[in-house]
C-alpha positions as CSV (number, residue, x, y, z in Angstrom):
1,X,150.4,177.8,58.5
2,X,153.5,177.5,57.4
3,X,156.5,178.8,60.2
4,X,160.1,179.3,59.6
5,X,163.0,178.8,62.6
6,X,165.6,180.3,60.1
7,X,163.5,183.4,58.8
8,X,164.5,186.0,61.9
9,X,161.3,186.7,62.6
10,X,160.2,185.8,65.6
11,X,157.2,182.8,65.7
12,X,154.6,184.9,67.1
13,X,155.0,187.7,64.9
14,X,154.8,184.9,62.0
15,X,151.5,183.4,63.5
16,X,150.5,187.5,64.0
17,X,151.3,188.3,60.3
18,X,149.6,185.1,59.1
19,X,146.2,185.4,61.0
20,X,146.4,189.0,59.5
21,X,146.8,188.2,56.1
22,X,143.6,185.4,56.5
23,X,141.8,188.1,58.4
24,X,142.7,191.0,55.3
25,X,141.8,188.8,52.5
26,X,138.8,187.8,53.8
27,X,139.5,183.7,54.8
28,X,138.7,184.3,58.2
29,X,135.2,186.7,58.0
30,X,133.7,188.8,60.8
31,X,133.0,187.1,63.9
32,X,134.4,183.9,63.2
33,X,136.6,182.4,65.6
34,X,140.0,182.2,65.5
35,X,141.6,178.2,66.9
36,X,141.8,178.6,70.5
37,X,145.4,179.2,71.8
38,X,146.0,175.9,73.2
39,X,144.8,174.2,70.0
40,X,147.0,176.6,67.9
41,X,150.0,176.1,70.1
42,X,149.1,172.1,70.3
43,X,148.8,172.4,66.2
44,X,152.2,174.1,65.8
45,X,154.1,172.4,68.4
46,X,154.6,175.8,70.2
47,X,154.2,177.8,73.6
48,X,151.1,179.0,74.5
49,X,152.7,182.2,75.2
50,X,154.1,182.2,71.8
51,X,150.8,181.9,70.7
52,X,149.3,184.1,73.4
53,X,151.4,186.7,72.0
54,X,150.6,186.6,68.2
55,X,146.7,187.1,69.4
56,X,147.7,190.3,71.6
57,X,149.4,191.8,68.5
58,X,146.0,190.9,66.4
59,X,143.9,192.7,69.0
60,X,146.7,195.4,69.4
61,X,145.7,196.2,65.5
62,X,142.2,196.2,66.2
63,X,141.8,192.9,64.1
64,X,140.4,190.7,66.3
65,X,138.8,190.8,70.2
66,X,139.3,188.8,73.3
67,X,135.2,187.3,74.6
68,X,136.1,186.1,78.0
69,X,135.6,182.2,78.1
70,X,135.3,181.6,74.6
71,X,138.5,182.9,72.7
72,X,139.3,185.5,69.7
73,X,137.0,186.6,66.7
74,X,137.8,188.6,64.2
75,X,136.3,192.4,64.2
76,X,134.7,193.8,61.3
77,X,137.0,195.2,58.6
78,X,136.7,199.0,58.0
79,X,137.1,199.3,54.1
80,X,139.9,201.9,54.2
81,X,141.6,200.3,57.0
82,X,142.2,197.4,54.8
83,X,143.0,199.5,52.2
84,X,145.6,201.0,54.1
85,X,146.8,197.4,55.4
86,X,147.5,196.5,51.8
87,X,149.2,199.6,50.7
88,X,151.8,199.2,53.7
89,X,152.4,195.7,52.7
90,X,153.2,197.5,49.3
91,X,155.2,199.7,50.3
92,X,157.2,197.3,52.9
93,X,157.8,195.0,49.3
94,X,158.8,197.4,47.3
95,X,161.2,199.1,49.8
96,X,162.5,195.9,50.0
97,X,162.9,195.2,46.4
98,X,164.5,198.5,45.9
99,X,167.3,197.7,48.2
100,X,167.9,194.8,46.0
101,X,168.0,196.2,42.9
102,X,170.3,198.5,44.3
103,X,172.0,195.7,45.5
104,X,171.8,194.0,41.8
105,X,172.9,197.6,40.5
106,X,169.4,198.0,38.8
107,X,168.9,201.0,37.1
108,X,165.4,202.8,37.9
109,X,164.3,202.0,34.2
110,X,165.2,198.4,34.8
111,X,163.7,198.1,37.6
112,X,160.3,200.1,36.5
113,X,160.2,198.0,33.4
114,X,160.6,194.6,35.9
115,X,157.7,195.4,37.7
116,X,155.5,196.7,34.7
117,X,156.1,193.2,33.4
118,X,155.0,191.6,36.5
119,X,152.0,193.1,37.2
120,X,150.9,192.7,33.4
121,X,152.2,189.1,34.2
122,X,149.6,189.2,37.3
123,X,146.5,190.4,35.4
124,X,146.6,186.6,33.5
């Protein structure tokens, strides 16, 4: 897990985000475990309330559960919930990559054209 002290985001929300992504894309599969917080936060050289904090935001979004005594597993993934994870991860990039092209002066076509290549570029 890679964090960043420069990115302006905070570490727990980087730890939340990560475990997320894991959990979405299917590296971390129903019922498993996640590390326990004092391991993570041993691991990563952080507060345990950092890490505490990342694991309420999981369970917050449903994605994993607190069992008493033995830590955090992950929930089962509703199909359209994920669906719906992934299309706001979308729309959060391309929203960002808007405001750059604008940035960049992009026209639309340009920037339609850009991403057409990349995704064809993707498919490979």
């Amino acid at each position: 897990m890679q964090l960043s002290q420069n990115s302006g985001v905070p570490i727990y929300q980087q730890i939340a985000d990560s475990f997320k992504t894991d959990i979405l894309t299917g590296k971390f599969q129903q019922g498993e475990y996640l590390p326990s917080i004092r391991k993570l936060a041993k691991d990563l050289r952080i507060s345990v309330i950092t890490t505490m904090k990342a694991y309420e935001i999981l369970e917050a979004e449903g994605l994993v559960t607190a069992a008493q005594g033995k830590g955090y597993y992950v929930n089962a993934q509703n199909s359209e919930m994920l669906r719906e994870q992934h299309l706001r991860k979308v729309e959060d990039a391309l929203s960002e990559a808007i405001n750059a092209a604008k940035i960049a002066q992009m026209t639309e076509s340009e920037l339609m054209e850009t991403l057409k290549a990349l995704y064809e570029m993707s498919e490979d």
